[in-house]
C-alpha positions as CSV (number, residue, x, y, z in Angstrom):
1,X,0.0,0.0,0.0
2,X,1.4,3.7,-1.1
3,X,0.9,5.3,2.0
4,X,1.6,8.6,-0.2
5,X,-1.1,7.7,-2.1
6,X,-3.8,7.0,0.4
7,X,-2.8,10.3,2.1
8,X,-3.0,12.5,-1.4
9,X,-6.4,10.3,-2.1
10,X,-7.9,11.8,1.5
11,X,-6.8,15.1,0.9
12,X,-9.9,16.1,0.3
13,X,-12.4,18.5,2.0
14,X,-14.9,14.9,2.2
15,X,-11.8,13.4,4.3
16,X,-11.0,16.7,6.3
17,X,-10.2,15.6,10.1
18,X,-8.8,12.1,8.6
19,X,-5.4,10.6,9.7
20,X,-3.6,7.6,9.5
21,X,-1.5,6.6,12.7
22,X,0.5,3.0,11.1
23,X,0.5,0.5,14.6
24,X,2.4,-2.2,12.8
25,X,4.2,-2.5,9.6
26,X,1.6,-2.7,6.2
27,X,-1.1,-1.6,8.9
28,X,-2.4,1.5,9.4
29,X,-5.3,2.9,11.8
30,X,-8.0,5.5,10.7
31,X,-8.1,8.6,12.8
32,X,-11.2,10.1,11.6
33,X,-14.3,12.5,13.6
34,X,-16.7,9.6,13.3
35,X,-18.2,8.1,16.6
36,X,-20.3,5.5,17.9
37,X,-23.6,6.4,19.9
38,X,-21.4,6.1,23.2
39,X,-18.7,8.9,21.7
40,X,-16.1,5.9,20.8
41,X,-14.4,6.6,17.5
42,X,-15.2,4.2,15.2
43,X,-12.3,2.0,14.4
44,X,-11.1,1.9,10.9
45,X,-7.6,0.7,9.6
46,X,-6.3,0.5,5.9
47,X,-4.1,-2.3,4.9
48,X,-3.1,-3.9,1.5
49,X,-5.9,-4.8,-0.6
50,X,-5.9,-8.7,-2.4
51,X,-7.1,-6.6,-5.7
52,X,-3.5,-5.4,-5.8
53,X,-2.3,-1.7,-6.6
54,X,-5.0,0.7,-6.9
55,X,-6.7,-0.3,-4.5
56,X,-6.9,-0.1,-0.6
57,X,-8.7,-2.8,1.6
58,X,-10.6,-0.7,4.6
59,X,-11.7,-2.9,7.8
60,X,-11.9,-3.6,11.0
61,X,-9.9,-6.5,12.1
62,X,-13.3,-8.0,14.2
63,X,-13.6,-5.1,16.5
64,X,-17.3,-3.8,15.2
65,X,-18.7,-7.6,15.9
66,X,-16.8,-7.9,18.7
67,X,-18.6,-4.3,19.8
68,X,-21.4,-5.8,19.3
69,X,-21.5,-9.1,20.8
70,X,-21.2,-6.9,24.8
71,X,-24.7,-6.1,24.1
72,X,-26.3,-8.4,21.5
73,X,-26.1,-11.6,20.3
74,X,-26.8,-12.6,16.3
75,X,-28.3,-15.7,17.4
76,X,-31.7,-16.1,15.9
77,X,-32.2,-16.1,11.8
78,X,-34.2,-12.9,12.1
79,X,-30.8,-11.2,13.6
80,X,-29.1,-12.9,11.2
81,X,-30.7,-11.4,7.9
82,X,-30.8,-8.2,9.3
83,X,-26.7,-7.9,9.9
84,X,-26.3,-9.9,6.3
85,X,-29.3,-7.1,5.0
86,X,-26.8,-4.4,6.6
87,X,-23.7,-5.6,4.8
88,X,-25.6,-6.1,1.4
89,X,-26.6,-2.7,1.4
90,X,-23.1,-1.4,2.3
91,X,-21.0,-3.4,-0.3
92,X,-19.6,-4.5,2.5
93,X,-18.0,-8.2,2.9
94,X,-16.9,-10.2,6.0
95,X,-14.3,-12.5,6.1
96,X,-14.6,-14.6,9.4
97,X,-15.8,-11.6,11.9
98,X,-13.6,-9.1,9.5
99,X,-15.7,-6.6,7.7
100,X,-14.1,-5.2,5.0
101,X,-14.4,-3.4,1.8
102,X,-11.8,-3.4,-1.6
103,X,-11.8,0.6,-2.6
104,X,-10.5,2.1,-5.4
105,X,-7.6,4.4,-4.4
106,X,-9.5,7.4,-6.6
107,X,-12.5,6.5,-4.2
108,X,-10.8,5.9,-1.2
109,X,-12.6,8.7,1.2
110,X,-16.2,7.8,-0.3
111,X,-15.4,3.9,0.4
112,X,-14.4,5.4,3.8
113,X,-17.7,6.9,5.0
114,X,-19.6,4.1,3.6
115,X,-17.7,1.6,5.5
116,X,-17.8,3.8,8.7
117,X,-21.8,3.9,8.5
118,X,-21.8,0.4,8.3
119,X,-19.9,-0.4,11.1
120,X,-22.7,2.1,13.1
121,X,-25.5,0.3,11.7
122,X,-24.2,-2.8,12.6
123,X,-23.7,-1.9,15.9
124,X,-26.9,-0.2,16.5
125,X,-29.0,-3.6,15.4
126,X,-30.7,-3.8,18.6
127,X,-32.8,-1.1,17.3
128,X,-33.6,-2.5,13.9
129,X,-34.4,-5.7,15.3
130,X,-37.0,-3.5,17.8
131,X,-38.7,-2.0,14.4
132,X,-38.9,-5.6,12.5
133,X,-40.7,-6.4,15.6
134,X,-42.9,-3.5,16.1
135,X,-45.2,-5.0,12.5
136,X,-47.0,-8.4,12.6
137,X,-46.7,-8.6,8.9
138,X,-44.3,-11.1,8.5
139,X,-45.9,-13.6,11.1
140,X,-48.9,-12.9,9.1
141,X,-47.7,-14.0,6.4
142,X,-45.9,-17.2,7.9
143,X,-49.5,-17.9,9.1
144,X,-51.1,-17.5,5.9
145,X,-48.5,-19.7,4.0
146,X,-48.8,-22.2,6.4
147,X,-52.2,-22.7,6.7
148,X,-53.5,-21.9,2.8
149,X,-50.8,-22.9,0.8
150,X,-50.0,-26.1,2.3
151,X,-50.9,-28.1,-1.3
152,X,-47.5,-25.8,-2.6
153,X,-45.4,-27.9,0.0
154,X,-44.1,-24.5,1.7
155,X,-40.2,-24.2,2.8
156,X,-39.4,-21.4,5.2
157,X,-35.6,-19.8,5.1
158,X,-34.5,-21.6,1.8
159,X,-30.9,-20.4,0.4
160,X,-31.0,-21.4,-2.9
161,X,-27.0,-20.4,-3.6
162,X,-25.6,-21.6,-0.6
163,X,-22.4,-19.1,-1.0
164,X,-25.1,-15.9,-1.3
165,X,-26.5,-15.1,2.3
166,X,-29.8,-14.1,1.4
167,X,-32.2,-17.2,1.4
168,X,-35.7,-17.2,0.2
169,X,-38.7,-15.9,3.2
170,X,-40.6,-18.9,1.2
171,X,-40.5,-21.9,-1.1
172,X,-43.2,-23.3,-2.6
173,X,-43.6,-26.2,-5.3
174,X,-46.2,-27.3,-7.9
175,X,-45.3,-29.6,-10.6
176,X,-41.7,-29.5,-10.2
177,X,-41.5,-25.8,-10.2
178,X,-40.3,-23.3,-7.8
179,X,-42.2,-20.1,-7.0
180,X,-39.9,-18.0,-3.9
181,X,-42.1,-16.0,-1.4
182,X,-40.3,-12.6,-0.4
183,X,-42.2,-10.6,2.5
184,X,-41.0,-6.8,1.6
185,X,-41.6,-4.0,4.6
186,X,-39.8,-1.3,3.3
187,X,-36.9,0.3,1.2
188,X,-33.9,-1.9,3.3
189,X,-35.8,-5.4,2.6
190,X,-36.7,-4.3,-0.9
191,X,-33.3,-3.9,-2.3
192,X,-31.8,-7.0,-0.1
193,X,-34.7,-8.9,-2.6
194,X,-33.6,-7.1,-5.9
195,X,-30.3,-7.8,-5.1
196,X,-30.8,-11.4,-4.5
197,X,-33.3,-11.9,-7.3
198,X,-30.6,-10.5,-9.5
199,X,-28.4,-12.9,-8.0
200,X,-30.2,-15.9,-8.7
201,X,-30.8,-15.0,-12.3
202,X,-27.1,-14.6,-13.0
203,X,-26.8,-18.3,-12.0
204,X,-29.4,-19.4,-14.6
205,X,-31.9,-20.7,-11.2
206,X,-35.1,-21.7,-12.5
207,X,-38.0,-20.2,-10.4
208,X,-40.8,-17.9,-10.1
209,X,-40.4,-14.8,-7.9
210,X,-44.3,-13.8,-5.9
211,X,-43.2,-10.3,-4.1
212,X,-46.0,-9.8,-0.8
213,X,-45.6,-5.7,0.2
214,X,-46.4,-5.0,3.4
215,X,-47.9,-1.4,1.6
216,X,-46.0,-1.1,-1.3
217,X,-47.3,2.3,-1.9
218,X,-44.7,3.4,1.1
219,X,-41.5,2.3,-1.2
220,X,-39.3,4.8,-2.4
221,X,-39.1,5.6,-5.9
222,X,-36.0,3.9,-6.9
223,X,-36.4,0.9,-4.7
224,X,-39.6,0.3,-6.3
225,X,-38.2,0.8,-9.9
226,X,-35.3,-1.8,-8.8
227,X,-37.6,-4.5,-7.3
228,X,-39.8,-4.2,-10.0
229,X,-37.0,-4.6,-12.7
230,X,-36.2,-8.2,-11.2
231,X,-39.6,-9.6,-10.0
232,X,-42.3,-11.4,-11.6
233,X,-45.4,-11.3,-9.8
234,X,-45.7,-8.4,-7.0
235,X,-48.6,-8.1,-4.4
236,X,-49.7,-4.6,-3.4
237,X,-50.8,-6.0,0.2
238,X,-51.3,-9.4,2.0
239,X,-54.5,-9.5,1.6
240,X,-54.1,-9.2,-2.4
241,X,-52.2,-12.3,-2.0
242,X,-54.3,-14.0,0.0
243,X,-57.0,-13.4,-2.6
244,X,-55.2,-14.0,-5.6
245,X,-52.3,-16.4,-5.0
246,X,-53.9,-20.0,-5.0
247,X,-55.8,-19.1,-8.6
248,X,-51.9,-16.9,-9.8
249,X,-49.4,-20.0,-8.5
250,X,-51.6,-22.8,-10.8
251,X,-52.3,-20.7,-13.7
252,X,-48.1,-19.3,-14.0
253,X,-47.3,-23.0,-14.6
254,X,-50.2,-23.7,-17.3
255,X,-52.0,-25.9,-14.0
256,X,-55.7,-25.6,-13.7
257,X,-57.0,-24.1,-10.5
């Protein structure tokens, strides 16, 4: 890494209050004005990037999980899918506990403050998890698929790539073809679903996508343009699928009802 470089790269009114302090040789920490809810600096560090020159990997050596894990645990699947939803929309990877991101040199300071509000995020779950739990949507829509669709032999949590960390809300099956439920409350869970749907495509999966909004009226613009560019069937509201989808899942196969 071109320590000249990186420092030309942050010298840049978006970077102003950055610094680099290196603690061992190849590895250097981020001094920068951005704190955790508790006034602890988030904790940044730059080091050699597997890309090779040009670019500059930015993580955290473990310490944002290791934040975490004094006051939360990411033990259930619902925890789970949020923190993977969190990285997703970051373009951020983790490799074992390390989050990290690959930036380009010429973007080094953007890459920066997008890494740095994903290490907040991550750390604040406890409060996502709180608004997931505030709506009964997606336990209404378990119940429904449970108890209606049970002739589509109905999977639950179903990763279809098993290297891709987004799995499928539901599975369902009719003459040997797939049909994959997503539940969608809200802009975060909408583009985690466009991204995977976009995902699965690219490896040629064979399925039908059914898209249940919580209100999909409440979407943003851009997140409904992007869903809608990768789905196949939407549903405005549960109760539009619950009204429509045992007639729609027959008939998009060529199957009588």
């Amino acid at each position: 890494m071109n320590i000249r470089s990186v420092r030309e790269s942050l010298n840049t009114p978006l970077s102003a209050g950055f610094d680099l302090y290196e603690r061992r040789p190849g590895k250097h920490q981020l001094i920068l004005p951005i704190h955790h809810e508790d006034g602890d600096m988030v904790e940044i560090y730059l080091q050699d990037s597997p890309k090779g020159d040009g670019y500059v990997r930015i993580c955290d050596y473990g310490l944002t999980l290791m934040r975490l894990s004094y006051t939360y645990e990411i033990s259930t699947p619902t925890r789970q899918q949020i923190f993977d939803s969190i990285l997703i929309n970051s373009d951020v990877g983790n490799e074992e506990g390390n989050l990290y991101i690959d930036a380009p040199i010429h973007k080094l300071a953007e890459s920066i403050l997008q890494f740095a509000g994903c290490a907040q995020k991550v750390c604040n779950m406890r409060y996502w998890s709180r608004e997931i739990t505030r709506s009964a949507f997606y336990d209404d829509l378990e119940a429904y698929v449970t108890s209606h669709l049970r002739i589509f032999s109905p999977n639950a949590n179903q990763f279809p790539l098993p290297d891709y960390p987004v799995g499928v809300d539901w599975s369902l099956k009719l003459d040997s073809w797939n049909f994959f439920v997503f539940g969608v409350r809200g802009n975060d869970k909408a583009k985690v679903v466009a991204l995977a749907l976009l995902e699965f495509q690219k490896a040629e999966l064979l399925f039908t996508s059914l898209i249940v909004h919580e209100e999909m009226e409440a979407l943003g613009k851009k997140e409904h343009i992007f869903l809608t560019r990768n789905a196949d069937k939407q549903y405005p509201g549960l109760k539009d699928f619950q009204k429509s989808s045992p007639k729609d899942i027959p008939r998009l196969v060529g199957v009588p009802a």
